[in-house]
C-alpha positions as CSV (number, residue, x, y, z in Angstrom):
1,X,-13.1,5.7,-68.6
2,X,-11.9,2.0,-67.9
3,X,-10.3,0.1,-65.2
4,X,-7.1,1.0,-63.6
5,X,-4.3,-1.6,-64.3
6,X,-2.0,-3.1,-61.4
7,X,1.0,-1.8,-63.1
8,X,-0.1,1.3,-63.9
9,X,-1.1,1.9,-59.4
10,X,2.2,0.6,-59.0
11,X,4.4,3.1,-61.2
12,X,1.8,5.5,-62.4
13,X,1.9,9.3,-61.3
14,X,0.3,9.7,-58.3
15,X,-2.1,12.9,-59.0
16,X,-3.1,11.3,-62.7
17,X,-3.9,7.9,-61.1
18,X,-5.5,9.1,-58.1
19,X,-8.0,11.1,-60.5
20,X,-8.4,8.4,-62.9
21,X,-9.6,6.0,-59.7
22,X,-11.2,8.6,-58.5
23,X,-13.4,10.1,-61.3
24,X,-16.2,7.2,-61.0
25,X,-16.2,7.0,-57.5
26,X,-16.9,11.1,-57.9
27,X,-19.6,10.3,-60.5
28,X,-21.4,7.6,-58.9
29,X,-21.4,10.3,-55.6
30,X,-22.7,13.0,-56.8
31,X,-25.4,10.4,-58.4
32,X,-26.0,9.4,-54.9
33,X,-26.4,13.0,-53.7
34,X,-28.9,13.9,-56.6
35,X,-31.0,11.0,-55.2
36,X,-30.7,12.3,-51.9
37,X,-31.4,16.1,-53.3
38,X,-34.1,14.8,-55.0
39,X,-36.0,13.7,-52.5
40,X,-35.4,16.8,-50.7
41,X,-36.2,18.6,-53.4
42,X,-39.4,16.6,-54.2
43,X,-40.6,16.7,-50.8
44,X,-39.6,20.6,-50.6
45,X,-42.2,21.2,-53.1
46,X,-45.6,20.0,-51.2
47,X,-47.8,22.4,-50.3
48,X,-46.8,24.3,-47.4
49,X,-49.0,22.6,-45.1
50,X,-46.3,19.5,-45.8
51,X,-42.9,20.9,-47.0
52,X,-41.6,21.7,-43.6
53,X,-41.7,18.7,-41.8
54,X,-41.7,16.4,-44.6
55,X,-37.7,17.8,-45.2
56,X,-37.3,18.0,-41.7
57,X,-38.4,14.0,-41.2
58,X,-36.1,13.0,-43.4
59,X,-33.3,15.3,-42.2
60,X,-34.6,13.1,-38.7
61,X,-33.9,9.9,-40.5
62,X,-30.8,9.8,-42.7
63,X,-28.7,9.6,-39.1
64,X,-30.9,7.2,-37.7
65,X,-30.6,5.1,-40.8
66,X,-26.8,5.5,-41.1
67,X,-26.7,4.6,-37.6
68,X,-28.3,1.1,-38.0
69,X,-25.9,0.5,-41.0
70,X,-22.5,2.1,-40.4
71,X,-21.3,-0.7,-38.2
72,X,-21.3,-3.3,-41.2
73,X,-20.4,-1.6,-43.0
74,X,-17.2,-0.5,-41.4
75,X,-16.2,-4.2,-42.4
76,X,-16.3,-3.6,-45.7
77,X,-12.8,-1.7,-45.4
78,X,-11.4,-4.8,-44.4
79,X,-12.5,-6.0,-47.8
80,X,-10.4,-3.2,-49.7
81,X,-7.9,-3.8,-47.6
82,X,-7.7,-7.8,-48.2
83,X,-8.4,-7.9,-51.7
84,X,-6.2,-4.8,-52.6
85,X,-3.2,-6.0,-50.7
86,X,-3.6,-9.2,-52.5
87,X,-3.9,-7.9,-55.5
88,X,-0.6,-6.0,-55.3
89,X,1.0,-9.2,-54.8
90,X,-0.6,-11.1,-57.5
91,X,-2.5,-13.3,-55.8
92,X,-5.9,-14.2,-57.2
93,X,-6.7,-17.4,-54.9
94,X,-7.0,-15.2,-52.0
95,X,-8.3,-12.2,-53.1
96,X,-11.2,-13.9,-55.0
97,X,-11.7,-16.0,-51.8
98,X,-11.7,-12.6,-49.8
99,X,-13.8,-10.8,-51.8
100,X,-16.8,-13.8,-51.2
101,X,-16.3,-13.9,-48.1
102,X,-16.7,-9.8,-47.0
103,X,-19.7,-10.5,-49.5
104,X,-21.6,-13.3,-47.2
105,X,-20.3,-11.0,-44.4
106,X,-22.4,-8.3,-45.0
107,X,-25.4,-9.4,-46.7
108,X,-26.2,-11.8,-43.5
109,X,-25.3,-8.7,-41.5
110,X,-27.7,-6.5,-43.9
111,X,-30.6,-9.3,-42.9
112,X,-30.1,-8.5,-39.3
113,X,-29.7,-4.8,-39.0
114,X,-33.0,-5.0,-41.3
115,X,-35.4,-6.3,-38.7
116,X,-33.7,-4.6,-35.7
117,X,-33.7,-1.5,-37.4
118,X,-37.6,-2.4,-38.1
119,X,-38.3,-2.4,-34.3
120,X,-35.8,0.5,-33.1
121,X,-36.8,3.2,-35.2
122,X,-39.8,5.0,-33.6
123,X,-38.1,5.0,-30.3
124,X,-35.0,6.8,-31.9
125,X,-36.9,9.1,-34.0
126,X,-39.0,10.4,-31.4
127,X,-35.9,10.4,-29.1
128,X,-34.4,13.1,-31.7
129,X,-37.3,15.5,-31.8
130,X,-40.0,16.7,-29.8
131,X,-42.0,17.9,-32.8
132,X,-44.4,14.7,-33.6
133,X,-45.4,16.0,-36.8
134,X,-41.4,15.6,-37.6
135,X,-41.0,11.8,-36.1
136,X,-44.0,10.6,-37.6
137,X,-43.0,11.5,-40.9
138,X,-39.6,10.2,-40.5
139,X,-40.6,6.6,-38.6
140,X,-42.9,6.1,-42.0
141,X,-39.8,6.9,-44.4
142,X,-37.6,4.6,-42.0
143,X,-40.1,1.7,-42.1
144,X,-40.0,1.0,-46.2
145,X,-36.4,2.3,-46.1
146,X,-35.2,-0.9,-43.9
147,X,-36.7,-3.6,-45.8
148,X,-33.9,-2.3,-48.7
149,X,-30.7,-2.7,-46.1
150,X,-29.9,-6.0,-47.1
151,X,-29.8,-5.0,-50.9
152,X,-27.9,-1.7,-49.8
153,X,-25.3,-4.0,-48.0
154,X,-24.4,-6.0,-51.6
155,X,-24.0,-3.0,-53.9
156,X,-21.3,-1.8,-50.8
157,X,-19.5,-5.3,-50.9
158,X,-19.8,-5.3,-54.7
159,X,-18.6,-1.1,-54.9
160,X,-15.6,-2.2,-52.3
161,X,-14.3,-5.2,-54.4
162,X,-14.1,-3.6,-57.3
163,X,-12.8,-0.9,-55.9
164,X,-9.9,-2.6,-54.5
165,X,-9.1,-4.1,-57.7
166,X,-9.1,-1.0,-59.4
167,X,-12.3,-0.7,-61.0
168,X,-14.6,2.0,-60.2
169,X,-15.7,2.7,-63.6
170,X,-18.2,-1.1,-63.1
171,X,-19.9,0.4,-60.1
172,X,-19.8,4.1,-61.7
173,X,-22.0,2.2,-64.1
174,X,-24.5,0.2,-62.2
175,X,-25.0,3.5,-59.7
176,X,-25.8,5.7,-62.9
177,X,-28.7,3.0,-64.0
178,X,-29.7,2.9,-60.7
179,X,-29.9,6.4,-59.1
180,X,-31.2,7.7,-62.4
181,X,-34.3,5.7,-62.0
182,X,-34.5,6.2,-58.2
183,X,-34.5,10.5,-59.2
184,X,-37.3,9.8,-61.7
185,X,-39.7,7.7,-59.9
186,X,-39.5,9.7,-56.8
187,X,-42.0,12.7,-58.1
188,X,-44.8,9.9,-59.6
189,X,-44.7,8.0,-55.7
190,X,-44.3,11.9,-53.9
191,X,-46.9,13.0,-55.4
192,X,-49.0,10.6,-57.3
193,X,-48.2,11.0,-60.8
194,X,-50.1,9.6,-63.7
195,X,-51.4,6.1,-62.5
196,X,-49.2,5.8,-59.3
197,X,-50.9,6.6,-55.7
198,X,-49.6,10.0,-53.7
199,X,-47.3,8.6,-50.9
200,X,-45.2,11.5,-50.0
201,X,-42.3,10.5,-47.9
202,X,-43.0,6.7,-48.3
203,X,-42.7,7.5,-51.7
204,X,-39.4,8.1,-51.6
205,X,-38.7,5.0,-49.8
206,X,-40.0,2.9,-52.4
207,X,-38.6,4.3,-55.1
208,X,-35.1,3.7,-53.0
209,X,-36.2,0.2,-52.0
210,X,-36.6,-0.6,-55.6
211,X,-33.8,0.6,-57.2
212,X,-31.1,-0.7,-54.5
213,X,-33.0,-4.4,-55.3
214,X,-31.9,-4.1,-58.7
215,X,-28.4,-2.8,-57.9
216,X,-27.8,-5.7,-55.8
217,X,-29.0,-8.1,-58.7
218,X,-26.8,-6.6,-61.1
219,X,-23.8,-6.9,-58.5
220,X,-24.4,-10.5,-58.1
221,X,-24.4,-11.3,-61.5
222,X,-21.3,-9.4,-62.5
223,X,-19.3,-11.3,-59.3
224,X,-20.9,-14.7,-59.9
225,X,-19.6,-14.7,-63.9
226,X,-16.1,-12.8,-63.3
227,X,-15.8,-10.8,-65.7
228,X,-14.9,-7.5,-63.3
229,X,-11.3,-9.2,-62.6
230,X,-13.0,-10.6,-59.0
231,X,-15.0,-13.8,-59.2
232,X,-17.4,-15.4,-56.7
233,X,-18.3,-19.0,-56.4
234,X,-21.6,-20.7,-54.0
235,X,-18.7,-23.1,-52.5
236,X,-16.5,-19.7,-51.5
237,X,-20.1,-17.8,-50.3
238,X,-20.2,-20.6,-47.4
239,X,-19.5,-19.1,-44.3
240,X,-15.7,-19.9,-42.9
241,X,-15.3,-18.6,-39.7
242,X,-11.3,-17.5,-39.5
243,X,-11.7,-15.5,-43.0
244,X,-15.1,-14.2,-40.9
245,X,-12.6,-13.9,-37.7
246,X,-10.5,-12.1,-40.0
247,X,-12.8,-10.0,-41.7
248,X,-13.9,-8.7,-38.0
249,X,-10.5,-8.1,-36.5
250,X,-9.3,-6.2,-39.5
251,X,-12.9,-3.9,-39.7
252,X,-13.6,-3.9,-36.1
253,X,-12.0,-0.6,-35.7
254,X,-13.6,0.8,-39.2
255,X,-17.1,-0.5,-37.8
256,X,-16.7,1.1,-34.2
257,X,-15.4,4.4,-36.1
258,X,-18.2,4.0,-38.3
259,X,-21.4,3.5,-35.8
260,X,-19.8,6.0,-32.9
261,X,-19.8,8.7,-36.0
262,X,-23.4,7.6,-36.8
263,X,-24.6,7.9,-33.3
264,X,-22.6,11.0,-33.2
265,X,-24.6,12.3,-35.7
266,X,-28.2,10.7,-34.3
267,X,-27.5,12.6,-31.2
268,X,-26.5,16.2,-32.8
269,X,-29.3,15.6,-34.9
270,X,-31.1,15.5,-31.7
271,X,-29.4,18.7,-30.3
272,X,-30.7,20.3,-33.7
273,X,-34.3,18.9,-32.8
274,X,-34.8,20.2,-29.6
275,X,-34.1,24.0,-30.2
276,X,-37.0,25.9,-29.7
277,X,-36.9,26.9,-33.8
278,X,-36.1,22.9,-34.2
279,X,-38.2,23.1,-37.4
280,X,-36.6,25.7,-39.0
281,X,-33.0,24.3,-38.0
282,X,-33.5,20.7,-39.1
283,X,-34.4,22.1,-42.6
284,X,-31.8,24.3,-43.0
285,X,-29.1,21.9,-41.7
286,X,-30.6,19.4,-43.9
287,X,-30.6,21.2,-47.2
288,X,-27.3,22.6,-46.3
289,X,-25.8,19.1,-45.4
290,X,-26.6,17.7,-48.8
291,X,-24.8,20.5,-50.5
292,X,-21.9,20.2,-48.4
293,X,-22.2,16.4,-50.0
294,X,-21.2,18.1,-53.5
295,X,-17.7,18.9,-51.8
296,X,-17.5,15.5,-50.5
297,X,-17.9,14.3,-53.9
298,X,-14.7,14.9,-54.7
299,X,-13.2,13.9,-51.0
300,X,-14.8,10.5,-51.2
301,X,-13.4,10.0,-54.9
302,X,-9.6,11.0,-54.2
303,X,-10.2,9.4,-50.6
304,X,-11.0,5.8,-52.0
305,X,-8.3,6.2,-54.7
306,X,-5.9,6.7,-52.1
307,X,-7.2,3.5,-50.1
308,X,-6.6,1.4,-53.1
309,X,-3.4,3.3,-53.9
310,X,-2.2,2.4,-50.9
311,X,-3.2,-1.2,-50.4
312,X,-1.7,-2.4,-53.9
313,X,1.4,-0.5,-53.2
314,X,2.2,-2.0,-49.7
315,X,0.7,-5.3,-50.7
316,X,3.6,-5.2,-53.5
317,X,6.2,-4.2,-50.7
318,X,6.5,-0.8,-52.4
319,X,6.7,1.0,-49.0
320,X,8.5,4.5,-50.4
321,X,6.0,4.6,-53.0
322,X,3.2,4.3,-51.1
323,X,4.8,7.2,-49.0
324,X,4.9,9.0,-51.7
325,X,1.0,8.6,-52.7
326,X,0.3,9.0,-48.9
327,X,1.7,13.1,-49.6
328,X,0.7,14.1,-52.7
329,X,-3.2,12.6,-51.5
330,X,-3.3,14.7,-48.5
331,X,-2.5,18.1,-50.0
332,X,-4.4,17.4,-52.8
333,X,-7.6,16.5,-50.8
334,X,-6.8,19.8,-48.6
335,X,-6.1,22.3,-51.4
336,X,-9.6,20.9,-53.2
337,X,-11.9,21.1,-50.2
338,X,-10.3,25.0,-50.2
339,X,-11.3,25.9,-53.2
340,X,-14.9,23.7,-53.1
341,X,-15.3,26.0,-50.4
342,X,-15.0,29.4,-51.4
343,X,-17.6,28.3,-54.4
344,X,-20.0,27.2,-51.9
345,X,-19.4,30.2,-49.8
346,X,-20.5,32.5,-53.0
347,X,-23.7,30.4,-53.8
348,X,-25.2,29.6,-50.6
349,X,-28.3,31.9,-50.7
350,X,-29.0,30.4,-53.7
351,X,-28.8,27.0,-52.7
352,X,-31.7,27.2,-50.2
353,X,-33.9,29.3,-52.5
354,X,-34.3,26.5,-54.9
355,X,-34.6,23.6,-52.6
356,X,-37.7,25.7,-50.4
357,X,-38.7,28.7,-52.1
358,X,-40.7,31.2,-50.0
359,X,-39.3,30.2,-46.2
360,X,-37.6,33.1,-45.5
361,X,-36.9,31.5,-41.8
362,X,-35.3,28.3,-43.3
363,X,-32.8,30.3,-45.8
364,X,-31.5,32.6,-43.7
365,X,-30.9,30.0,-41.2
366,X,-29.2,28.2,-43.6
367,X,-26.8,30.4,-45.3
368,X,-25.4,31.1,-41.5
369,X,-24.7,27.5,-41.3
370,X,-22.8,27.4,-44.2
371,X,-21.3,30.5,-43.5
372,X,-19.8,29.3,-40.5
373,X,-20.0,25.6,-41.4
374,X,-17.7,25.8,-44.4
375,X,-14.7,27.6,-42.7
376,X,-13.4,23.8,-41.2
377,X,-14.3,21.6,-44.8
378,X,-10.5,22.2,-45.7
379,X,-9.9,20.3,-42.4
380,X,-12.2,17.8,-43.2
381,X,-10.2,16.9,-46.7
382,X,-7.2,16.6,-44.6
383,X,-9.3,14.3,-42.3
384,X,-10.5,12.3,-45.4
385,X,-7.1,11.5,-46.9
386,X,-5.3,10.1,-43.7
387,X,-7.8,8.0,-43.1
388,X,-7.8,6.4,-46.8
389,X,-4.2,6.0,-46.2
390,X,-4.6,3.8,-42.8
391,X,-7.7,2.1,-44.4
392,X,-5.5,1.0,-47.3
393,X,-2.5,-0.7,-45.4
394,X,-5.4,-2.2,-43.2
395,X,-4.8,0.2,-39.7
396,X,-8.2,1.2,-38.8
397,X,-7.5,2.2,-35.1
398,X,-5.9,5.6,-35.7
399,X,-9.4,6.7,-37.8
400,X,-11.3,5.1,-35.5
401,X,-9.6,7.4,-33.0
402,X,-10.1,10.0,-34.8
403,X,-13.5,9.6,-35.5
404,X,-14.8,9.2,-32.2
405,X,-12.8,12.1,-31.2
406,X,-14.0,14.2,-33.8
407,X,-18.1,13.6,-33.1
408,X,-17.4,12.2,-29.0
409,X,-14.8,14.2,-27.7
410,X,-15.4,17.5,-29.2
411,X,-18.2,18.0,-31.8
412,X,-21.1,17.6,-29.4
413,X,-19.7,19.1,-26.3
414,X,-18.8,21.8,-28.1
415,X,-21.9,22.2,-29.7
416,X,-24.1,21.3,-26.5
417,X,-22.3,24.1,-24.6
418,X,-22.1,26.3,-26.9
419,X,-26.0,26.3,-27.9
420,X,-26.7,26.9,-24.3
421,X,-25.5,30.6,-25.3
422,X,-25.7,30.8,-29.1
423,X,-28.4,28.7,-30.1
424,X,-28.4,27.1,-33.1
425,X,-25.0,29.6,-34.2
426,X,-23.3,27.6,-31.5
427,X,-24.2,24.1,-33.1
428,X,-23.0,25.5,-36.2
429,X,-19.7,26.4,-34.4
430,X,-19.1,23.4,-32.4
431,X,-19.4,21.3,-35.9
432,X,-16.7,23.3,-37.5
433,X,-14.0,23.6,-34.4
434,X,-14.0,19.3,-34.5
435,X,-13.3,19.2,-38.0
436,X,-10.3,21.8,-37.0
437,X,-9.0,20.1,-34.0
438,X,-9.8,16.1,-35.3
439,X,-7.7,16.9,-38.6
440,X,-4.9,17.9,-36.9
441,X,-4.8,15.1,-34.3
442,X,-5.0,12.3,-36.8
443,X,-2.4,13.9,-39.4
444,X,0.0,14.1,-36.2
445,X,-1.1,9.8,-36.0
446,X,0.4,10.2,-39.8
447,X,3.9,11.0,-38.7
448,X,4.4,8.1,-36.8
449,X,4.4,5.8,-39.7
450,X,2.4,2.9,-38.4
451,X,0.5,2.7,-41.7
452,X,3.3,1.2,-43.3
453,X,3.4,-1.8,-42.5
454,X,1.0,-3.8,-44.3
455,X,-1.3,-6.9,-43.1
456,X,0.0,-9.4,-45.4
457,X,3.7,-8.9,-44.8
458,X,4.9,-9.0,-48.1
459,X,8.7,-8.5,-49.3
460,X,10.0,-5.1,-49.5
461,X,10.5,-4.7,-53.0
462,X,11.7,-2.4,-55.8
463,X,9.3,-1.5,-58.5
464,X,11.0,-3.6,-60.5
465,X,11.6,-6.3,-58.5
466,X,7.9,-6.2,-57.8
467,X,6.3,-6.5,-61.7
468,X,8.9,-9.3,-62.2
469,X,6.7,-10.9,-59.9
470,X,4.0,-10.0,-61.0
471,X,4.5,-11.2,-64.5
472,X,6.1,-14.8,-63.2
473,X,2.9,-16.0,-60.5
């Protein structure tokens, strides 16, 4: 694998470049969902005494964390966005100058959700769920996790830059170091391997702590000596508040998308945790969540290829060819999620038996959430690829529509009305309906062709026309 070239985004086959961006990105995912799968997994395997609220506390916790961080990092599209576009029109300056300043963005951002996020937790965690067994375990996971944010918040600038330039393979990299140690330390903290105490949950939290620290270092260095086509400088790192002005006006919408999804999520998370089998439900939705992740391995990966696609496209003024990557992403992401589907569909008995042998309650719930849960996932591709395409010309209204409408306007509604009757079954079926409904509002958004127009206004060009430039700047 190696770096995508500008030329090759700007007259390349769609499909082969789309997979050749996107490959990485898929690796470094589903390295990021074995990490998460391994703690599950590790903490499915205490004694029994432990298992069930240990994965239920962290099932309690992944929302609330995602909540504290989603709204920073909503910025970092506007990173993509800026140094893709100027990228496509072959301007170094600025997109080296962008990159450090989405950069300094978000690690003083990462700083301050840190210590916030210190202070807010309990309160959220033991809003979620009645059960304190549950909250307790997930405020002491929370606790080590947010000392890491700031670390977490570097690897994402440094993933986005890159990105944008073309290069996922770097990241693909540094996330395969990275994770790979994470999944191995994670049994010696659980539970107390060799010379290393037994921790449990906290752990887990270490082991992630730890390995995002050395992430970030690695991130740093790479962007400091320039050798990943971006380079950094100290003088660029200084805060200037109108490329900070326009970092925020271009991500606002991304962020607000971002954190009302989160809080979406912290608050079905909450449905889920006050069922009177909230144990039982929280387990099986969170085992069953992080195999759904396997499917959005691939969504993410064609996703962010499509964001880049589209950015160095209309940053070159190649509007008809971005239109043209804009199609052939969508029904790709749709017809994938299909067929991902149907495979989950035929293994999801087995996917529960070997994350918590023995609870009978906990895999029966969960193969009826994936039963039902799965039916909407095709949606949810759909969902995926539109977005990329208004993340890549810099319109982040229209997702940010869409995802509030998706989690605010009809996920929990649906689900909170329908659990009234159904239970659990209902939360299962409100979840799938706004994937349904959601995809279909925001590919009708598509049609009206706002994404077009970039946020550089560049020169509508031929292909041609636009590597002539290229080669002359």
């Amino acid at each position: 694998m190696r770096k995508v070239l500008r030329e090759e985004i700007l007259t390349g086959n769609p499909i082969r470049i789309m997979f050749q961006l996107g490959l990485p990105i898929m690796i470094t995912q589903i390295l990021f969902t074995f990490y998460n799968m391994a703690d599950t997994f590790w903490l499915g395997h205490l004694p029994p005494t432990e298992s069930g609220s240990a994965v239920a506390g962290l099932q309690v916790a992944f929302p609330i964390i995602w909540f504290l961080i989603s709204f920073t990092l909503g910025f970092g599209f506007a990173g993509i966005a800026l140094v893709s576009q100027y990228t496509g029109a072959n301007d170094q300056k600025n997109a080296n100058r962008a990159a450090s300043q989405v950069l300094a963005f978000l690690t003083l951002a990462g700083i301050v959700v840190s210590v916030i996020g210190f202070f807010i937790m309990p309160a959220v965690a033991r809003f979620i769920t009645n059960a304190r067994n549950v909250s307790d375990t997930a405020i002491k996971y929370m606790r080590v996790y947010v000392i890491g944010v700031p670390f977490l918040f570097i690897s994402a600038a440094f993933q986005n830059i890159l990105s944008a330039k073309g290069d996922n393979v770097t990241p693909m990299e540094v996330s395969l170091i990275t994770n790979t140690l994470n999944i191995i330390l994670d049994p010696f903290l659980i539970f107390g391997w060799w010379i290393f105490p037994r921790l449990t949950v906290v752990g887990a939290a270490i082991a992630t702590v730890f390995t995002e620290a050395i992430a970030a270092i690695i991130a740093i260095y790479f962007l400091m000596k320039g050798t990943k086509g971006v380079k950094i400088s100290l003088s660029d790192l200084k805060i200037d508040l109108q490329w900070f002005s326009r970092i925020f006006k271009i991500g606002f919408p991304a962020a607000v998308g971002n954190s009302g999804t989160s809080l979406g999520f912290v608050v079905l998370t909450a449905l889920i945790g006050r069922l009177p089998n909230a144990e039982i439900a929280l387990s099986a939705y969170g085992i069953g969540d992080r195999a759904i992740h396997i499917i959005f391995v691939v969504v993410e990966g064609i996703g962010a290829a499509i964001v880049t696609m589209i950015g160095q496209n209309l940053g070159a003024g190649l509007i008809d060819r971005a239109e043209e990557i804009a199609k052939a992403g969508i029904k790709l992401e749709f017809v994938i999620t299909l067929i991902e589907s149907a495979l989950i569909f035929a293994i999801r008995n087995a996917i529960f038996i070997i994350f918590i042998p023995g609870n009978i309650a906990v895999i029966q719930e969960g193969s009826k959430f994936l039963t039902i849960f799965i039916l909407g996932l095709p949606f949810f591709g759909l969902f995926s690829a539109i977005s990329g395409v208004f993340r890549g010309s810099g319109h982040n209204v229209e997702p940010m529509v869409g995802d509030l409408l998706r989690l605010w306007g009809l996920r929990l509604p649906l689900s909170y009305i329908l659990s009234r009757y159904f239970g659990s079954t209902g939360i299962w079926w409100g979840m799938t309906l706004s994937n349904v409904i959601a995809a279909l509002v925001l590919y009708v958004f598509f049609t009206f062709g706002k994404w077009k127009v970039p946020i550089i206004k560049p020169e509508k060009l031929t292909v041609e026309e636009s590597l002539i430039v290229g080669e002359h700047e």
